[in-house]
Backbone as ProteinMPNN parsed JSONL, in Angstrom:
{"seq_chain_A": "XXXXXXXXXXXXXXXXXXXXXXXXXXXXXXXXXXXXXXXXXXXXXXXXXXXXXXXXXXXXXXXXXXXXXXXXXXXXXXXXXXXXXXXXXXXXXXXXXXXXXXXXX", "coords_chain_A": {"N_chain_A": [[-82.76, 218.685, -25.325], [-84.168, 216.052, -26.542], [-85.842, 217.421, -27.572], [-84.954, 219.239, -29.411], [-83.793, 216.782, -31.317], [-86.069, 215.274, -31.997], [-87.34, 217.219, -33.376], [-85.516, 217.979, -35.355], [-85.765, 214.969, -36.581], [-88.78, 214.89, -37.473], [-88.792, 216.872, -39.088], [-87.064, 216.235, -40.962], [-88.255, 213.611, -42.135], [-90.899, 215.086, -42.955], [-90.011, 216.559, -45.071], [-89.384, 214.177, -46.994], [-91.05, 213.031, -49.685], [-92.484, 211.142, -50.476], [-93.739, 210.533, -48.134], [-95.285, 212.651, -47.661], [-98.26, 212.162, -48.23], [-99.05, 210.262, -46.222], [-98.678, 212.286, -44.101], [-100.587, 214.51, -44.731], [-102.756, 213.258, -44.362], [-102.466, 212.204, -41.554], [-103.248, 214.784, -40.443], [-106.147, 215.381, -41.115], [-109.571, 214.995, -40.418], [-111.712, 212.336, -39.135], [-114.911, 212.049, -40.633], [-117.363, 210.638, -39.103], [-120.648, 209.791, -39.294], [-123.658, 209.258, -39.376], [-127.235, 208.488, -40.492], [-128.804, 207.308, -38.699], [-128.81, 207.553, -36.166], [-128.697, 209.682, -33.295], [-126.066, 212.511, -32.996], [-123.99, 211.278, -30.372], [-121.586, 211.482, -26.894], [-119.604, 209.925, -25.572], [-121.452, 208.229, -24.643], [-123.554, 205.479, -25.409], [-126.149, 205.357, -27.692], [-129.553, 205.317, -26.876], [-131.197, 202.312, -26.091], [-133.887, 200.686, -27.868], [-137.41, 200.754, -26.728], [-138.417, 198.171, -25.943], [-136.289, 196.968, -25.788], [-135.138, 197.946, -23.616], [-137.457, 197.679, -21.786], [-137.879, 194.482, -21.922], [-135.029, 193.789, -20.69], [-134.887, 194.726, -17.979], [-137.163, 193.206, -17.448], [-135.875, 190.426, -17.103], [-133.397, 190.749, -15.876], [-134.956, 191.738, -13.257], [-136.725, 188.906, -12.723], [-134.074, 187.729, -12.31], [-132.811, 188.573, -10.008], [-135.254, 188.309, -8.195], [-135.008, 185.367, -7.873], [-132.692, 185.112, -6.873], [-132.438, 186.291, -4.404], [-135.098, 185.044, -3.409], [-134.282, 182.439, -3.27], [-132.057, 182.852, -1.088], [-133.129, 183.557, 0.436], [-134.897, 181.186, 1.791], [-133.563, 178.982, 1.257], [-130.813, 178.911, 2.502], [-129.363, 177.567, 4.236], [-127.879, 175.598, 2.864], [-126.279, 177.286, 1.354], [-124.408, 177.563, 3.887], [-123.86, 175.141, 4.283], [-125.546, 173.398, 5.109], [-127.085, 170.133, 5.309], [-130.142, 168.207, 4.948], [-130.283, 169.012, 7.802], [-128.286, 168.726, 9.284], [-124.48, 169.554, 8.796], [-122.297, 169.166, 6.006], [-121.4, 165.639, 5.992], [-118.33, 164.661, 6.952], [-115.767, 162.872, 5.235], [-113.684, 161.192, 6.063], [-114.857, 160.62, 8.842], [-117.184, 159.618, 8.717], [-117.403, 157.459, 6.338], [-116.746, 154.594, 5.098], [-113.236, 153.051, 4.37], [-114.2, 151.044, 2.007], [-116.48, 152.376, 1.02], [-116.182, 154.36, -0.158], [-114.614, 153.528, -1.97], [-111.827, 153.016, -2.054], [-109.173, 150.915, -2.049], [-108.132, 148.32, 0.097], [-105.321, 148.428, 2.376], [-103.415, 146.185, 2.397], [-102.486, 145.401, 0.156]], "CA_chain_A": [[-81.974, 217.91, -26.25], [-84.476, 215.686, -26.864], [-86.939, 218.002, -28.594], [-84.269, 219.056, -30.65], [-83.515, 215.471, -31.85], [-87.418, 215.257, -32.442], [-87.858, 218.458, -34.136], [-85.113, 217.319, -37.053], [-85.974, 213.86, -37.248], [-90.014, 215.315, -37.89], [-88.311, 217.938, -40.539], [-86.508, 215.39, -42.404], [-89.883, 213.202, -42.91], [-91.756, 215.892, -43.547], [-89.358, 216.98, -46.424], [-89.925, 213.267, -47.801], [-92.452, 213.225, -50.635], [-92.578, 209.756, -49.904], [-94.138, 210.435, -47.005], [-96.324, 213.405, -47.956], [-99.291, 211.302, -48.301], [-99.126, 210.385, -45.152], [-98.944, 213.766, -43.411], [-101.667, 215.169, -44.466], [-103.689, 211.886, -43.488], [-102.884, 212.403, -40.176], [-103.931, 216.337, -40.587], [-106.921, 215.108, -41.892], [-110.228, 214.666, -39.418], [-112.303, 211.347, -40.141], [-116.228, 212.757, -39.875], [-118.204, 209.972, -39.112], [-121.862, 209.924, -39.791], [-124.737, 208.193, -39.495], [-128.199, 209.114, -40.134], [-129.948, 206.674, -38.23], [-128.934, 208.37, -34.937], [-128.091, 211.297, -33.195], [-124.5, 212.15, -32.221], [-123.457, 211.47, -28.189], [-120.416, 211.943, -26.661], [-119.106, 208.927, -24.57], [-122.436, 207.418, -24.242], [-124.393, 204.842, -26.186], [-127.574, 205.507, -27.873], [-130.552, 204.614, -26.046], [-132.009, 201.769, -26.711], [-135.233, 200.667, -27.786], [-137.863, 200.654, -25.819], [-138.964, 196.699, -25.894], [-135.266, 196.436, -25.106], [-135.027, 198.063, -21.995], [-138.011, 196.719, -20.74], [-137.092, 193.295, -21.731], [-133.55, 194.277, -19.575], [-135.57, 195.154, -17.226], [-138.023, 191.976, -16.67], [-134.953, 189.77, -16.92], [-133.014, 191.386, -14.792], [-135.765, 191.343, -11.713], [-136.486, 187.572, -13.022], [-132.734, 186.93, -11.673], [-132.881, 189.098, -8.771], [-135.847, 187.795, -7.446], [-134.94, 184.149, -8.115], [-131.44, 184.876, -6.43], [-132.777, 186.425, -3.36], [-135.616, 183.752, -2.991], [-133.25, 181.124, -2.662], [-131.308, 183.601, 0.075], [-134.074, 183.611, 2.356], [-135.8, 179.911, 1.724], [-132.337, 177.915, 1.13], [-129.85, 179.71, 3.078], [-129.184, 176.18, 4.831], [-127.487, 175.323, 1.614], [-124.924, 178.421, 1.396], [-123.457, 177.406, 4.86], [-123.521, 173.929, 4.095], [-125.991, 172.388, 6.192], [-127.983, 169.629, 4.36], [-131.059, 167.668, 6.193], [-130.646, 169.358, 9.133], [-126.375, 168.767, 9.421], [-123.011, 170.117, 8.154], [-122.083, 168.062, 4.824], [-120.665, 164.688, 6.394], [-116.767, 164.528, 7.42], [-115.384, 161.702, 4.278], [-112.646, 160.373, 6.934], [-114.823, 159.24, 9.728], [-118.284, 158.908, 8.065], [-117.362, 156.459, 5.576], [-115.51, 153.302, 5.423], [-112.254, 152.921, 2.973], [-114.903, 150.331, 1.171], [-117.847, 153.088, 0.82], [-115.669, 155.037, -0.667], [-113.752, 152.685, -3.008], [-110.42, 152.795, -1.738], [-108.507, 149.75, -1.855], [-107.147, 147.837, 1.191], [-103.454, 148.797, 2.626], [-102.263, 145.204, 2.422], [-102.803, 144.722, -1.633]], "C_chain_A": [[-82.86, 216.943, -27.037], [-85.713, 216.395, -28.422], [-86.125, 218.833, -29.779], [-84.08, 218.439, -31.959], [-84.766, 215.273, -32.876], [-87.884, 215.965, -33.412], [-86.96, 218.284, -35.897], [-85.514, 216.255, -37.63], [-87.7, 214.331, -37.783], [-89.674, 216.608, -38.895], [-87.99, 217.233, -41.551], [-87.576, 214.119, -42.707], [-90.669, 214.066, -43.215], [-91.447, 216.297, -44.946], [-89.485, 215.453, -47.26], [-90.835, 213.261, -48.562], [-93.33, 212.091, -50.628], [-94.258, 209.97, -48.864], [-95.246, 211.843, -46.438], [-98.178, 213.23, -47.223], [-99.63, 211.321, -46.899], [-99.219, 211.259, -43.914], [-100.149, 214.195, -42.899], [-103.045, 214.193, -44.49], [-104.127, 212.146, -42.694], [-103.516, 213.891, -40.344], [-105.292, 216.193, -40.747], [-108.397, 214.473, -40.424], [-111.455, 213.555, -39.919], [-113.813, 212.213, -39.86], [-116.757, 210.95, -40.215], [-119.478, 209.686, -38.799], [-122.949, 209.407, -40.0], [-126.476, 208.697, -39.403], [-129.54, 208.734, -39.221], [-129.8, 206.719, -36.35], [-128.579, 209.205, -34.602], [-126.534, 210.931, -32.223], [-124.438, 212.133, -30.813], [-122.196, 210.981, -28.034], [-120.884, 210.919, -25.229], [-120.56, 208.3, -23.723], [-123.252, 206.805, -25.523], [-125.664, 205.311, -26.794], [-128.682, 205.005, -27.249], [-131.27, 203.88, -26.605], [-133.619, 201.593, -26.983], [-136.224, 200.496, -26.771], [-138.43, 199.235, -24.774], [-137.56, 196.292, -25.09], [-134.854, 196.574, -23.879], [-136.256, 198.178, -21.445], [-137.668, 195.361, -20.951], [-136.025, 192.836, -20.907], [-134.121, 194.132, -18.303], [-135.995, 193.646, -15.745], [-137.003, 191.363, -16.648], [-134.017, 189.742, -15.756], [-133.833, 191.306, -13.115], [-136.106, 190.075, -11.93], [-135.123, 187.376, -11.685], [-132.565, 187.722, -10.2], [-133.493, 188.519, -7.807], [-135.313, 186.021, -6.862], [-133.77, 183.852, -6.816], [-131.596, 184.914, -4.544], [-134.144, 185.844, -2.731], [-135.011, 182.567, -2.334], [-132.301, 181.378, -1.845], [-131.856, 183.482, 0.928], [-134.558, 181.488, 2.087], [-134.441, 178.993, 1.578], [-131.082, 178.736, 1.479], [-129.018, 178.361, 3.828], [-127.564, 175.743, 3.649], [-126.11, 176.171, 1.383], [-124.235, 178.286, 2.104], [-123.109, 175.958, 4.879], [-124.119, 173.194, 5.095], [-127.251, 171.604, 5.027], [-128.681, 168.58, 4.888], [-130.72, 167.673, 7.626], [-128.704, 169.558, 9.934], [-125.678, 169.403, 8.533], [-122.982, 168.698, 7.189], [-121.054, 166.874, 6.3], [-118.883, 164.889, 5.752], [-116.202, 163.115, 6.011], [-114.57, 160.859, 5.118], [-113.205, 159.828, 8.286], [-116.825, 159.172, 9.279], [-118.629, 158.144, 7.283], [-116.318, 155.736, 5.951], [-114.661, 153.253, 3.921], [-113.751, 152.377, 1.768], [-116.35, 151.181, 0.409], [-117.386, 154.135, -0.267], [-114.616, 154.871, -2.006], [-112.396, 153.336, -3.084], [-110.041, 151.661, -0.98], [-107.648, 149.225, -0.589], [-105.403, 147.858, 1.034], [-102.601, 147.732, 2.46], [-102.699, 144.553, 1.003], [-101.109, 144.85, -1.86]], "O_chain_A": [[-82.529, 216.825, -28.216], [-86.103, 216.035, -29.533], [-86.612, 219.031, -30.892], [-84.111, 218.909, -33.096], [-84.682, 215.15, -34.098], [-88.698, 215.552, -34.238], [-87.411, 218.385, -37.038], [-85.694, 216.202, -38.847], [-87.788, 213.896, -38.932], [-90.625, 217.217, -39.383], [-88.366, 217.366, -42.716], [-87.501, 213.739, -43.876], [-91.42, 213.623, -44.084], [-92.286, 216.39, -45.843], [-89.747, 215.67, -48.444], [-91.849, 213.608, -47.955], [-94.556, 212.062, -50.739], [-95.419, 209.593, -49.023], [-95.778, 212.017, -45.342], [-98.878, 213.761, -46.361], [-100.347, 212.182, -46.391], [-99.785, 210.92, -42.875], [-100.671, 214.311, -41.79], [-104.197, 214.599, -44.642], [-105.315, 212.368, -42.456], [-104.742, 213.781, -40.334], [-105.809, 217.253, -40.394], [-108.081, 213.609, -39.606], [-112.101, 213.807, -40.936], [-113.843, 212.996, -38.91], [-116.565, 210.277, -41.228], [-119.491, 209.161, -37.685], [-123.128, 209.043, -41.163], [-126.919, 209.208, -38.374], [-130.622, 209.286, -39.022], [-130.477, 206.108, -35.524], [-127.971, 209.892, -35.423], [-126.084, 210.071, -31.467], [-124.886, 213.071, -30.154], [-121.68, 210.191, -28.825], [-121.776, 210.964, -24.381], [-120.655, 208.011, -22.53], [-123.555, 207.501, -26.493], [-126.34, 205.807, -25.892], [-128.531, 203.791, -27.119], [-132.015, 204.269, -27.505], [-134.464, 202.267, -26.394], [-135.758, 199.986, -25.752], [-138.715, 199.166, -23.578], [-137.531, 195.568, -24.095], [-134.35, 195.72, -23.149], [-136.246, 198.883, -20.436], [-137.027, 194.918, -19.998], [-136.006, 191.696, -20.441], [-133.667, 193.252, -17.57], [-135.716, 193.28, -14.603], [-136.646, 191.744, -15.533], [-133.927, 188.871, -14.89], [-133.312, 190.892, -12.08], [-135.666, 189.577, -10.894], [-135.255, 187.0, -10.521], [-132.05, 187.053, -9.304], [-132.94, 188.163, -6.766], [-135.289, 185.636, -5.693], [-133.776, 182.896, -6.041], [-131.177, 184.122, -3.7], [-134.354, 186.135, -1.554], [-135.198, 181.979, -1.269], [-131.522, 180.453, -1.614], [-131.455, 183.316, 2.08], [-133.843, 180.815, 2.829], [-134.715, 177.912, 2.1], [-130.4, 179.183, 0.557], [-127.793, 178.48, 3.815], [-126.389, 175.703, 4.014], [-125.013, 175.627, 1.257], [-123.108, 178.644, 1.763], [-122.098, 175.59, 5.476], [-123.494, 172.464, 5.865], [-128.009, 172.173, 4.241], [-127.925, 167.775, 5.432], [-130.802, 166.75, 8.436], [-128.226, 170.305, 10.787], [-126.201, 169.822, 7.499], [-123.433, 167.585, 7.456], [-120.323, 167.275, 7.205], [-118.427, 165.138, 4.636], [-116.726, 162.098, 6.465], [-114.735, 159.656, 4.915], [-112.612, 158.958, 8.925], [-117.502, 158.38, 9.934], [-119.82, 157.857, 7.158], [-115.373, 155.947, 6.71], [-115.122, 153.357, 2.784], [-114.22, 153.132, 0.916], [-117.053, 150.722, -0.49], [-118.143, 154.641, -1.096], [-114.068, 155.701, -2.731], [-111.973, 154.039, -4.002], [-110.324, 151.367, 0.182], [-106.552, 149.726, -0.34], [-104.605, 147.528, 0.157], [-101.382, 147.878, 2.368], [-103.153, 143.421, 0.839], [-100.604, 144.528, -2.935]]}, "name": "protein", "num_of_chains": 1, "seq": "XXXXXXXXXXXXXXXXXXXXXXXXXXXXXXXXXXXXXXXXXXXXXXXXXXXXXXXXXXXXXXXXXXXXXXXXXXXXXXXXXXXXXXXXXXXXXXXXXXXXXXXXX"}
């Protein structure tokens, strides 16, 4: 029923002249063209070569850097800092260290 429905309502635009134009648009295949590379299919062009080594050194730059500071400051990730767990705020400071105002203001 539906492809019925479909099949007149796409007859009676087609018979539009109106709407001609438009038809054979869509019918119509774009070529697009470029001579400054070659065509590939669902992959990028490869870049230059400066660029992916540049990628490259950058890339191990942040690697190294990341997993330096994994092994040599690992202390740091679990939260231990000169030798302890970050200090407790509720019984390592006093209201006053902390600038919170006395209860009987």
């Amino acid at each position: 029923m539906i492809g019925s429905r479909a099949a007149g309502l796409l007859r009676s635009i087609s018979r539009n002249p109106a709407n001609q134009k438009c038809l054979t648009a869509l019918g119509q295949q774009v070529r697009r063209s470029s001579s400054e590379s070659e065509w590939t299919y669902r992959t990028g062009r490869p870049g230059a070569p400066w660029s992916q080594r540049g990628g490259l050194i950058c890339s191990t730059i942040c690697w190294w850097w990341i997993y330096w500071n994994l092994y040599h400051s690992w202390p740091h990730i679990i939260g231990l800092y000169d030798g302890k767990f970050l200090p407790d705020p509720r019984k390592d400071f006093t209201d006053e260290e902390l600038g919170i105002p006395p209860d009987d203001v």
